[in-house]
C-alpha positions in Angstrom: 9.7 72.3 -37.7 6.9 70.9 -39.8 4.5 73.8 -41.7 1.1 72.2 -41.9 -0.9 74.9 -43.0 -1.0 78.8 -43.3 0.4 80.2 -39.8 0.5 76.9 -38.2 3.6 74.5 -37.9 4.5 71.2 -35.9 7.6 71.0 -33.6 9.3 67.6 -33.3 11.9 66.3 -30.9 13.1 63.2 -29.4 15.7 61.5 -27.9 16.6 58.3 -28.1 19.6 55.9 -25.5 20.0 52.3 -27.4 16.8 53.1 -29.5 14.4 53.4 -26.7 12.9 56.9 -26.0 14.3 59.1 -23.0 13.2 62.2 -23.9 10.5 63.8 -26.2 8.5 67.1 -27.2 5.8 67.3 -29.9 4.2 70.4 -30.2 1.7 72.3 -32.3 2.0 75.8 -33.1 0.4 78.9 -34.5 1.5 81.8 -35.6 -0.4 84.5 -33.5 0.1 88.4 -32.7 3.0 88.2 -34.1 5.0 84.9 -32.1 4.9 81.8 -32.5 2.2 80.3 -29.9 1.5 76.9 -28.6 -1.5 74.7 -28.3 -1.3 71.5 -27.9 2.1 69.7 -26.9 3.4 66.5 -25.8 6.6 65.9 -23.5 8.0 64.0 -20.9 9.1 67.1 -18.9 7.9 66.0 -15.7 9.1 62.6 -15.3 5.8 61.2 -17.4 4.5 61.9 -20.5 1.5 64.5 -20.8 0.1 66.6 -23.4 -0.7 70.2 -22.5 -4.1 71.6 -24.1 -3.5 75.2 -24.5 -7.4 76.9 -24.1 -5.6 80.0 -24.5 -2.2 81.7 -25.0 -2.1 82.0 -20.9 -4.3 79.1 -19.9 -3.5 75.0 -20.3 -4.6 72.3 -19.0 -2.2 69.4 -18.6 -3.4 65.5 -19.2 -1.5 62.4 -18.0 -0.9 59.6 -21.1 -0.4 56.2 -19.2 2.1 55.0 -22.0 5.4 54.3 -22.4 7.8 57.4 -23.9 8.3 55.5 -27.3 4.4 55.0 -27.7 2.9 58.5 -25.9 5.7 59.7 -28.9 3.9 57.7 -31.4 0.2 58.7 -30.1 1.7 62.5 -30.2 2.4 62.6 -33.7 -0.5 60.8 -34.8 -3.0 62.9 -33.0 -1.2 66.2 -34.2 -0.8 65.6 -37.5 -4.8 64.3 -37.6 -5.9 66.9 -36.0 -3.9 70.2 -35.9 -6.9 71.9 -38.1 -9.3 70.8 -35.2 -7.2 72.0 -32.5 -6.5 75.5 -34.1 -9.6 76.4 -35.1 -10.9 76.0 -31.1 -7.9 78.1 -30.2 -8.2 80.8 -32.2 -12.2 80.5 -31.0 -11.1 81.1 -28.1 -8.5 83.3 -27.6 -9.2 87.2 -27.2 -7.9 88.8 -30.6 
């Protein structure tokens, strides 16, 4: 785990066979009524890589990436550690308090 800001923190795994990716989850988190929630993460759980767009702590919407696992891993990280602030500030928008 990666703190990036107050209440907000970046989960990182991967696996790796030989040096090429198998298996891989990147996920952004806030810390929200008291538990950790997520809102944007990246995996290969389902046989592909995807990133799951949390629009609220019950509701996500899930979003193919047309990459290899070593670059979708790449693209993961990049686009959380850019834009985690963007991405938190629309989730706490719109989830109930």
């Amino acid at each position: 785990m990666r703190p990036l800001g107050e209440g907000v923190q970046k989960r990182h795994r991967h696996e790796t066979v030989r040096g090429k990716v198998v298996a891989f989850t990147v996920q952004l988190e806030v810390w929200l009524e008291s538990a950790w929630l997520p809102i944007v993460r990246y995996d290969a759980a389902h046989g592909f890589a995807h990133r799951d767009i949390y629009e609220t702590p019950r509701r996500k919407r899930k979003e193919r990436i047309d990459l290899d696992l070593s670059d979708a891993l790449t693209l993961a990280d990049r686009d959380i550690d850019r834009n985690w602030s963007r991405y938190v500030e629309g989730f706490r928008r719109r989830s109930p308090r």
